[in-house]
Structures are given as structure tokens and as C-alpha cells.
C-alpha positions as CSV (number, residue, x, y, z in Angstrom):
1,X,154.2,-45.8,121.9
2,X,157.5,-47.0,123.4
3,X,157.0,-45.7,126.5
4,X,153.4,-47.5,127.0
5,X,153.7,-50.4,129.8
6,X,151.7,-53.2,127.6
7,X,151.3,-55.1,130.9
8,X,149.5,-53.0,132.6
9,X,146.8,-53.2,129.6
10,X,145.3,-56.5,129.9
11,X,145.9,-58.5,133.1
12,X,144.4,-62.2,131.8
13,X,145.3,-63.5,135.1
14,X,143.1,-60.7,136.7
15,X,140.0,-61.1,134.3
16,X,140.2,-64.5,134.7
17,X,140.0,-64.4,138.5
18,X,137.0,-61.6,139.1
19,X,135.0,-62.6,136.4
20,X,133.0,-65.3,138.9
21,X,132.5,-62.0,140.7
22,X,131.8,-59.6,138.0
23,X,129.5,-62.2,136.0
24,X,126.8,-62.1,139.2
25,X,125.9,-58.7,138.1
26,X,124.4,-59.9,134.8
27,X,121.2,-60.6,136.7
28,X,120.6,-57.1,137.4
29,X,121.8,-55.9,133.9
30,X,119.3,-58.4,132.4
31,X,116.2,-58.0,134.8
32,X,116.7,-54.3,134.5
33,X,117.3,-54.0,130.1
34,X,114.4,-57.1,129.9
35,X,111.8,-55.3,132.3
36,X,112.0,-51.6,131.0
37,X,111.8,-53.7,127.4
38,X,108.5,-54.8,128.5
39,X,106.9,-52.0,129.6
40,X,108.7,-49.1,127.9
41,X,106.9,-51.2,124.8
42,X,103.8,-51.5,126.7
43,X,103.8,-47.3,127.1
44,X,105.3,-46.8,124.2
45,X,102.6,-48.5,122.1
46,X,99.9,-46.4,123.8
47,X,102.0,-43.1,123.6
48,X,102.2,-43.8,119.6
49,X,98.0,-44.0,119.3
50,X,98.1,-41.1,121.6
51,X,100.5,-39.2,119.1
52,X,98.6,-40.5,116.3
53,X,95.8,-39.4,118.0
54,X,93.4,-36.3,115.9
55,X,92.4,-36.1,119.9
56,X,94.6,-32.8,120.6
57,X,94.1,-33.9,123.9
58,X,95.9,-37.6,123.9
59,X,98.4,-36.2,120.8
60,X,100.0,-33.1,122.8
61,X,100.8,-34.9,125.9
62,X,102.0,-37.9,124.1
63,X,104.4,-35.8,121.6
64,X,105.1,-33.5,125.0
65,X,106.1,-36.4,126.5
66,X,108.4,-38.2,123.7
67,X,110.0,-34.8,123.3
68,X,110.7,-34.6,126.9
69,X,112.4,-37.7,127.2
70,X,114.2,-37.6,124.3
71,X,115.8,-35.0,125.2
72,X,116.4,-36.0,128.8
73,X,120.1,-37.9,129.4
74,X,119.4,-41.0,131.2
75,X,121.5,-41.0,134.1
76,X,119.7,-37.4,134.5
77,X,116.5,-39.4,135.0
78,X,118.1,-41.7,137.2
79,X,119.3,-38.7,139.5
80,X,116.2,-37.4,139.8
81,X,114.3,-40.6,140.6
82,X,116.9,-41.6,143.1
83,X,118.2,-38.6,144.7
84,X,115.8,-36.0,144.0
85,X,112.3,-37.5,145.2
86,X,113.5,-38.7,148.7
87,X,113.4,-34.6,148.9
88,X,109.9,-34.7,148.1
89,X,109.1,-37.8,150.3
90,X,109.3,-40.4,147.8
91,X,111.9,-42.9,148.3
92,X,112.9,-45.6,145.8
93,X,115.4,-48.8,146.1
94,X,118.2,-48.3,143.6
95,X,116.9,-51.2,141.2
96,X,113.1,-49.7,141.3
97,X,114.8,-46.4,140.4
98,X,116.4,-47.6,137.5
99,X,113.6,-49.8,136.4
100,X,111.3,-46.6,136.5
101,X,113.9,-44.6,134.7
102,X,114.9,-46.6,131.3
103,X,111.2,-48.4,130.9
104,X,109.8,-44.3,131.2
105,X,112.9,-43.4,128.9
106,X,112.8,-46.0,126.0
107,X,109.0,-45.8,126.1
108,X,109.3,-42.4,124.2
109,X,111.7,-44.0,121.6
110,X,109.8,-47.5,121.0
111,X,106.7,-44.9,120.5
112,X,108.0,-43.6,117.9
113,X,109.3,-46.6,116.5
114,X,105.7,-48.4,117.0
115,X,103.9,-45.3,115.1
116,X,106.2,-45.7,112.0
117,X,106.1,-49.0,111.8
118,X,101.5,-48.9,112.3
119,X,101.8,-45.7,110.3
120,X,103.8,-47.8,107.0
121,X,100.2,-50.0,107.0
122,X,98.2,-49.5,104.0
123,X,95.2,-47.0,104.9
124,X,93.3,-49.2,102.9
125,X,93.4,-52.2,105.2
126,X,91.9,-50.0,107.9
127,X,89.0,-49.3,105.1
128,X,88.7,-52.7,104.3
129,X,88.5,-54.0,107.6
130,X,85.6,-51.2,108.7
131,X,83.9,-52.7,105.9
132,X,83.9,-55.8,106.8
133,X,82.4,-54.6,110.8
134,X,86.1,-54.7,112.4
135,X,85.9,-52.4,115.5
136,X,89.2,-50.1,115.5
137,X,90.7,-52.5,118.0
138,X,90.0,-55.9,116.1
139,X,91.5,-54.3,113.3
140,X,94.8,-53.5,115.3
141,X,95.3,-56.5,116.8
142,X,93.8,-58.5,114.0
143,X,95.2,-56.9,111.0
144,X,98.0,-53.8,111.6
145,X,99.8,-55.4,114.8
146,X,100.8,-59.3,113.2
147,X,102.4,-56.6,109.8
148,X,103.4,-53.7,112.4
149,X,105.7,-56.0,113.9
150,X,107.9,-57.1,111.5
151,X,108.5,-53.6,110.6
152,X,109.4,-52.6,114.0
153,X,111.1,-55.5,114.8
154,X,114.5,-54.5,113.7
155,X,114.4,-51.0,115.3
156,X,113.0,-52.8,118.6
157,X,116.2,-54.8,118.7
158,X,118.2,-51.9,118.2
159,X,116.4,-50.2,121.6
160,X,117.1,-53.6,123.5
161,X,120.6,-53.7,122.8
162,X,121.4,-50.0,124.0
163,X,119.3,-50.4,127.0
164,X,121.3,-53.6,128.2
165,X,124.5,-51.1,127.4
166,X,122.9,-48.7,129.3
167,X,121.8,-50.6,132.3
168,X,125.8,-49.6,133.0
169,X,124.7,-46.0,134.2
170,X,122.5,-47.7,136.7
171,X,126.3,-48.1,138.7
172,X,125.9,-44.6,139.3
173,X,123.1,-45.3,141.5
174,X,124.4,-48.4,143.3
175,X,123.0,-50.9,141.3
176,X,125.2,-54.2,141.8
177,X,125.0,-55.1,138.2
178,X,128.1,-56.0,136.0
179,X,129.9,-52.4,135.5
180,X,129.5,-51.5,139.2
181,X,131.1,-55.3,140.3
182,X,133.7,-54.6,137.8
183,X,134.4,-51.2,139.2
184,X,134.6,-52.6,142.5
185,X,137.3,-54.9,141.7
186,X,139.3,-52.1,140.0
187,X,139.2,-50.2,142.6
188,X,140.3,-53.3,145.1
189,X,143.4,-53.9,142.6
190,X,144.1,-50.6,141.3
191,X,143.5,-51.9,137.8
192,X,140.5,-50.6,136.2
193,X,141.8,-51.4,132.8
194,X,141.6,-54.8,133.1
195,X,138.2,-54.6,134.2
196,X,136.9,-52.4,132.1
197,X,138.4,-54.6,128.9
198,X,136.8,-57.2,130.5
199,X,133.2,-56.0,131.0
200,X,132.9,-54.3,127.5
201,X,133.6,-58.0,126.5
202,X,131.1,-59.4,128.3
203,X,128.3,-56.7,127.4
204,X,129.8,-57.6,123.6
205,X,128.9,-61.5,124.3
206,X,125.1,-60.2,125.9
207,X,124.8,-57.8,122.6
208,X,126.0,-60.2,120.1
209,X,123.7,-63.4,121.7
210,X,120.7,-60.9,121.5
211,X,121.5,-60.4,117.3
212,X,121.7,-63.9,117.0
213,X,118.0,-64.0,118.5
214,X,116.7,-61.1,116.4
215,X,117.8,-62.6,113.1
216,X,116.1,-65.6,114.0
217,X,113.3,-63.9,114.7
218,X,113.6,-62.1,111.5
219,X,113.7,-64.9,109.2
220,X,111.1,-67.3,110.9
221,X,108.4,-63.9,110.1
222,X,109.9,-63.9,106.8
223,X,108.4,-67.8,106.2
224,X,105.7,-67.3,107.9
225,X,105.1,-64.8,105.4
């Protein structure tokens, strides 16, 4: 431990200078964690009827396709969508690449988050509701969905945060967001520890901001109640 040069650890005067520069790539990190949020739920709700399906055609591809990409490493997916389909003629921009890659990869997860959660409902709210002429769909949004939620809620979170940490693999691709900026910089100043301290931080600050917001979320369902 004595020989370990404790000022080449932390630069503060370093971190305090690029983080104007580093801080620009939180748009990226945000549009790209916020937009695969959206419509990896979006798919992933439709995957979790599919694999709740008794159709064995909508539940085979929907469980072939959560066990696919759950088993697929992400930047793996990014690599293919980015440097493997310009071989096939299809070209995508770095940030439509990584769009299509974590909102295709979190779907499978959030499905199987979103058939838990509808699976936890009481069968006999789906009875009661037929009786009383609900179509399947009025019952879902009406009755299962508002209580599905809440269960799911926490979990949900949970996928949000690790896609906003994992909107850092998207600097293998090119994508300007914060870890690639920060690289940058280490690279300029031959001090990546600095920078990489100093991102972690600020993905810690993102992280921790979005628990505040899910706990809020958490307890105003719990009045509502």
C-alpha cells in the first residue's frame, strides 16, 4: 500500500474541469435508458399475454424470444445491430442502434416482470368481471392493469436503473453519451482514473434521483389505495 501514488487516484482539479464536458453526454444516456423504457415495456407487455398465451402459437415465440434475449449480452446485441447488418445492407446511426438494442433487450425482462405481476391477480376478478359482461380487454385495463402495476412497479424501477448503467456500453458503439465523453478526456490527459471515479459518481447521482422518484411513486399508490 506504500508504494501506491494517492495522487494519481482522484485528480479534483481534473473532475472539476471536464465535467462541463463529460455532463453533455447525459442527454444521450437519458434519451437512450428513457426510450428503450418505453417501448421495451410496450413489447414486453405484449410478449407477457403472448407467453401467457394457451395460443401455442403467440406462447412459443414469446418464451423463444425472452429466452433468446436473456441470454444474449447486450453489447453482443449492440454489435450485431451496428456492425453486423451494414453486411446485410442495413445501416443504422449509432444512437438508433442502441435504441433498437436495449428497448429489444429489456423487453424480454419487463415481460416477465409484467406476467408475474398480472399473473399474482386473483383468478376470481377475471370471473367476476366476465360476469358482470367485461370483454377480456376492459377487464385488463379496467381491473388487472391499475393492481398489476403496483406489483411491478418496484421490479420496473429496478430494469430502469440498470439500463441507464447500461446505456455505458453504448460507448462501444460511438455513442457520445457520458462514459464515452469521459473516456475521451482520459485519454486526452492520460488519466482515466479520474474520469472514471468521476462518471460512476455521476451515474450514482442519475440512479439515486431515480429511487427518490420510485418511492414516491410507491407511497402515493399506497394512499391511493
Amino acid at each position: 500500500m506504500g508504494n501506491i501514488q494517492w495522487e494519481y487516484f482522484f485528480n479534483f482539479r481534473l473532475a472539476i474541469e471536464s465535467f462541463p464536458y463529460v455532463i453533455q453526454g447525459i442527454g444521450y444516456t437519458l434519451l437512450i435508458s428513457l426510450v428503450s423504457m418505453f417501448f421495451g415495456l410496450l413489447l414486453g407487455f405484449f410478449l407477457a399475454l403472448g407467453r401467457m398465451s394457451k395460443n401455442l402459437l403467440l406462447q412459443i415465440p414469446a418464451r423463444g424470444y425472452i429466452s433468446f434475449m436473456r441470454g444474449v449480452p447486450v453489447l453482443v446485441l449492440l454489435f450485431i445491430l451496428y456492425f453486423g447488418f451494414p453486411m446485410l445492407g442495413i445501416n443504422f446511426t449509432a444512437v438508433t442502434a442502441a435504441l433498437l438494442g436495449f428497448s429489444l433487450n429489456s423487453a424480454a425482462y419487463m415481460a416477465e416482470i409484467n406476467r408475474s405481476a398480472i399473473s399474482s391477480i386473483d383468478k376470481g376478478q377475471w370471473e367476476a368481471a366476465a360476469s358482470l359482461g367485461l370483454s377480456y380487454w376492459q377487464t385488463m385495463r379496467r381491473i388487472i392493469l391499475p393492481q398489476a402495476i403496483k406489483i411491478a412497479m418496484p421490479p420496473l424501477s429496478n430494469v430502469l436503473l440498470d439500463l441507464i448503467k447500461g446505456t455505458s456500453l453504448a460507448a462501444m458503439i460511438t455513442v457520445p453519451e457520458l462514459f464515452q465523453k469521459a473516456k475521451i478526456v482520459g485519454g486526452r490527459e492520460f488519466d482515466y482514473m479520474t474520469m472514471y471515479i468521476l462518471v460512476a459518481l455521476i451515474y450514482w447521482g442519475i440512479c439515486s434521483i431515480i429511487s427518490v422518484l420510485q418511492n414516491y411513486l410507491e407511497k402515493r399508490y399506497e394512499v391511493n389505495e
